[in-house]
N, CA, C and O of each residue as an XYZ file, in Angstrom:
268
protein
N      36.661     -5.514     40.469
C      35.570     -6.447     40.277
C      34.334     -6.013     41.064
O      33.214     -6.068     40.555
N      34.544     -5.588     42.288
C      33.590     -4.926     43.056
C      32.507     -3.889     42.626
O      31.322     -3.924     42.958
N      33.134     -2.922     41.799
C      32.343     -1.993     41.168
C      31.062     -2.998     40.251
O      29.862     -2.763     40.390
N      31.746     -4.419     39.080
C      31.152     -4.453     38.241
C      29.893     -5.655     38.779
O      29.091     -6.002     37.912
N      29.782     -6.116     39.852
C      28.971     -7.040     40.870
C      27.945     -5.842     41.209
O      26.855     -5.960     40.650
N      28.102     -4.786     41.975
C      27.526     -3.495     42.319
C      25.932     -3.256     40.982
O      24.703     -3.329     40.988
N      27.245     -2.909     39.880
C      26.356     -2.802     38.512
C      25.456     -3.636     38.081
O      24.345     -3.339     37.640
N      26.083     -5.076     38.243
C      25.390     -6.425     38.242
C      24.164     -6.330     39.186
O      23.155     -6.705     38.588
N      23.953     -6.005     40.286
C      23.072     -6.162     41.218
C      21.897     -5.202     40.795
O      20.721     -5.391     41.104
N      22.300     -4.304     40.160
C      21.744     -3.057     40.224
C      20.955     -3.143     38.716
O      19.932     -2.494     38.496
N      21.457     -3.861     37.916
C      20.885     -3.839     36.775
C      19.629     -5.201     36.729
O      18.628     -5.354     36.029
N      20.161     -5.921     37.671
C      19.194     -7.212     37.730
C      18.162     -6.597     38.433
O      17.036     -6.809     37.984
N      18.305     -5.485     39.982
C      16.924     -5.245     40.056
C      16.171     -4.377     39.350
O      14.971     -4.488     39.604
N      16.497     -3.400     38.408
C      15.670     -3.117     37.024
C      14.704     -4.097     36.471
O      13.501     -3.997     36.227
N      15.524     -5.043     36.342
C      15.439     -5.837     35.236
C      13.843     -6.608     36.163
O      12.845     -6.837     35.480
N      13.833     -6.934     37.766
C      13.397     -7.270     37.891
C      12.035     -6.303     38.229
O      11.036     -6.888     38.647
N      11.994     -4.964     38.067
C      11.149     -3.752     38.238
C      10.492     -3.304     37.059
O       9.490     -2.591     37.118
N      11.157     -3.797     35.672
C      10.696     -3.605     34.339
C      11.679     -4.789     33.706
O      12.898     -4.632     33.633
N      11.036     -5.928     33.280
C      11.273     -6.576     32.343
C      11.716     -6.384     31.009
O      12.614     -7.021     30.458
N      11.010     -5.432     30.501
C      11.125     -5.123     29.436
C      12.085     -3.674     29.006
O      12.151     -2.884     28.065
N      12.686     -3.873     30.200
C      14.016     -2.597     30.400
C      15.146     -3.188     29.395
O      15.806     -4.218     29.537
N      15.184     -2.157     28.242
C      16.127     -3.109     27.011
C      17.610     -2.131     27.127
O      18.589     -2.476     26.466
N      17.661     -0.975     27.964
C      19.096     -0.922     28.500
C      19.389     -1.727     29.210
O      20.356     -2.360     28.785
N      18.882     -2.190     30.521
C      19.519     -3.046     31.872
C      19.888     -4.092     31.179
O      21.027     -4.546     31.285
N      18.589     -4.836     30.039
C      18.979     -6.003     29.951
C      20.139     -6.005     28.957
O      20.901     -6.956     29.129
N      20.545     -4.968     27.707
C      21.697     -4.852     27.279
C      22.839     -4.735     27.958
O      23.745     -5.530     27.707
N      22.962     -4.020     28.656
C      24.127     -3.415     29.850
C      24.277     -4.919     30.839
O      25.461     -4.942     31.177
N      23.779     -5.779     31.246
C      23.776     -7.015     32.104
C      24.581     -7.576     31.495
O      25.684     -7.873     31.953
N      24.016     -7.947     29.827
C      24.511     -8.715     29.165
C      26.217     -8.359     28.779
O      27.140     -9.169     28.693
N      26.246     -7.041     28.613
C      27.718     -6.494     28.221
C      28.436     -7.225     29.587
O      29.483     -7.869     29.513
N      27.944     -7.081     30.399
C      28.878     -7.134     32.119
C      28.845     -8.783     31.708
O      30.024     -9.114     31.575
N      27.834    -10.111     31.421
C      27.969    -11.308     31.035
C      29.122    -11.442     30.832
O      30.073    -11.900     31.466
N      28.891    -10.761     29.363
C      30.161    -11.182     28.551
C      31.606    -10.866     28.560
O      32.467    -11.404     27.865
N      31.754     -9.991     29.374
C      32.905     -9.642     30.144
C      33.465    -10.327     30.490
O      34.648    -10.515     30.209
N      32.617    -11.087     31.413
C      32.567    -12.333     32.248
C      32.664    -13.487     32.130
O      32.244    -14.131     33.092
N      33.043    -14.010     31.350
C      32.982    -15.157     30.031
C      31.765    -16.098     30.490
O      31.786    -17.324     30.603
N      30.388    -14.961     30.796
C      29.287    -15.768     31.380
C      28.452    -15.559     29.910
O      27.468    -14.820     29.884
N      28.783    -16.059     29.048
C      28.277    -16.415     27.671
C      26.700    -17.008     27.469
O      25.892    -16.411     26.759
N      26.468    -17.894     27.977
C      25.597    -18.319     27.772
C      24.052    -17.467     28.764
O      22.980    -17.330     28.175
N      24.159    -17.177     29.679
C      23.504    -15.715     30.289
C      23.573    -14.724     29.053
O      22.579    -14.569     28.343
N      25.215    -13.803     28.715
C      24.780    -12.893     27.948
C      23.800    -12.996     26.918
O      22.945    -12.188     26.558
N      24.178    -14.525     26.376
C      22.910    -14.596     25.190
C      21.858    -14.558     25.199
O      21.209    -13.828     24.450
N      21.365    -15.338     26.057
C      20.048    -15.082     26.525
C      19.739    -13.582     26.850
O      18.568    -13.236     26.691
N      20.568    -12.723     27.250
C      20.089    -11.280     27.128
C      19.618    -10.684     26.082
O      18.539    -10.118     25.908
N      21.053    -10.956     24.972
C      20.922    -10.482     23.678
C      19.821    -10.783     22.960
O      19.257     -9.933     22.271
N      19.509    -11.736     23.032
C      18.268    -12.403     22.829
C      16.942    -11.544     22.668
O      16.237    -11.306     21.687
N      16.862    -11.117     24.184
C      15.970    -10.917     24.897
C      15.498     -9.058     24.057
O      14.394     -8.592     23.774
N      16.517     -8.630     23.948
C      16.800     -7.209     23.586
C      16.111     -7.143     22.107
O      15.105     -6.536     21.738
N      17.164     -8.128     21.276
C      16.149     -8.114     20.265
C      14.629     -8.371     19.848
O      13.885     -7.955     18.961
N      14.527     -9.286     20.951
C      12.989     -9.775     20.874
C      12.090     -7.673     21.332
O      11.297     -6.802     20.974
N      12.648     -7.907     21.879
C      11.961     -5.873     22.485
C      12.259     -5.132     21.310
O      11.387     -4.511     20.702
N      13.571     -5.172     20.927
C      13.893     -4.369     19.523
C      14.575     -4.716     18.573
O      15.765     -4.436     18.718
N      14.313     -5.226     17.630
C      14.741     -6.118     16.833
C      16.502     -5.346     16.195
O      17.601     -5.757     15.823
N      15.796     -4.064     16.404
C      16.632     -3.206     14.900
C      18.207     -2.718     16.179
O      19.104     -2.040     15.678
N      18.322     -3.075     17.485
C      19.572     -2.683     18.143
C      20.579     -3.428     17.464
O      20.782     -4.639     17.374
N      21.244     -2.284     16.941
C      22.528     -3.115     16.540
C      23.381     -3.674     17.286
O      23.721     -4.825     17.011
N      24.063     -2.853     18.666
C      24.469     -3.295     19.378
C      24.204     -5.096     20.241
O      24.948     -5.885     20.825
N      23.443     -5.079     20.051
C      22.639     -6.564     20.123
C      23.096     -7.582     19.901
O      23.485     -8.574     20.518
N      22.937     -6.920     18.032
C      22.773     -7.686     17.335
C      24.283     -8.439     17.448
O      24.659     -9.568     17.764
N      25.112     -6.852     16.898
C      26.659     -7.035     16.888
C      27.369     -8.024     17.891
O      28.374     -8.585     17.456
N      27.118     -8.201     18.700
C      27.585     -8.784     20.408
C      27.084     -9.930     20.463
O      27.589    -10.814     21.155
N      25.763    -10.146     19.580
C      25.286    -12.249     19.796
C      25.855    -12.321     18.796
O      25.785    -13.521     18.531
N      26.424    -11.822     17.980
C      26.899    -12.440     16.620
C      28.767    -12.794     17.112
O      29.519    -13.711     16.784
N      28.887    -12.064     17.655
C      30.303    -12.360     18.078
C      30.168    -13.824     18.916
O      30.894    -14.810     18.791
N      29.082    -13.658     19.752
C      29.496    -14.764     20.887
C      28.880    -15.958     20.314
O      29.432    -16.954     20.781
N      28.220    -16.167     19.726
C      27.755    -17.352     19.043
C      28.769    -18.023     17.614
O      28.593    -19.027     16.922
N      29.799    -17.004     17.588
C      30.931    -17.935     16.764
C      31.325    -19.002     17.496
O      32.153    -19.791     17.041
């Protein structure tokens, strides 16, 4: 678990160094949802598409969690 808090930390301060960082904020969101922190990941996924509409990966991953 240690490693993925590490990653967590590390991707939030990206995130907070470039906003518009649409790996960190993808990669956060993957670690979310791991996490059964669902409602965070979405708001990532969200966020990703709003930057790039056409990530599938994104796309694929809010579509799962919003069943």
């Amino acid at each position: 678990m240690h490693d993925y808090e590490n990653a967590a930390i590390l991707l939030e301060k990206a995130i907070e160094l470039d906003p518009n960082n649409v790996k960190a904020l993808y990669n956060l969101g993957v670690l979310y949802a791991k996490f059964n922190q669902t409602e965070e990941a979405v708001e990532l996924f969200k966020r990703v598409l709003e930057l790039e509409p056409k990530h599938e990966g994104a796309r694929k991953v809010l579509i799962e969690l919003e069943k």
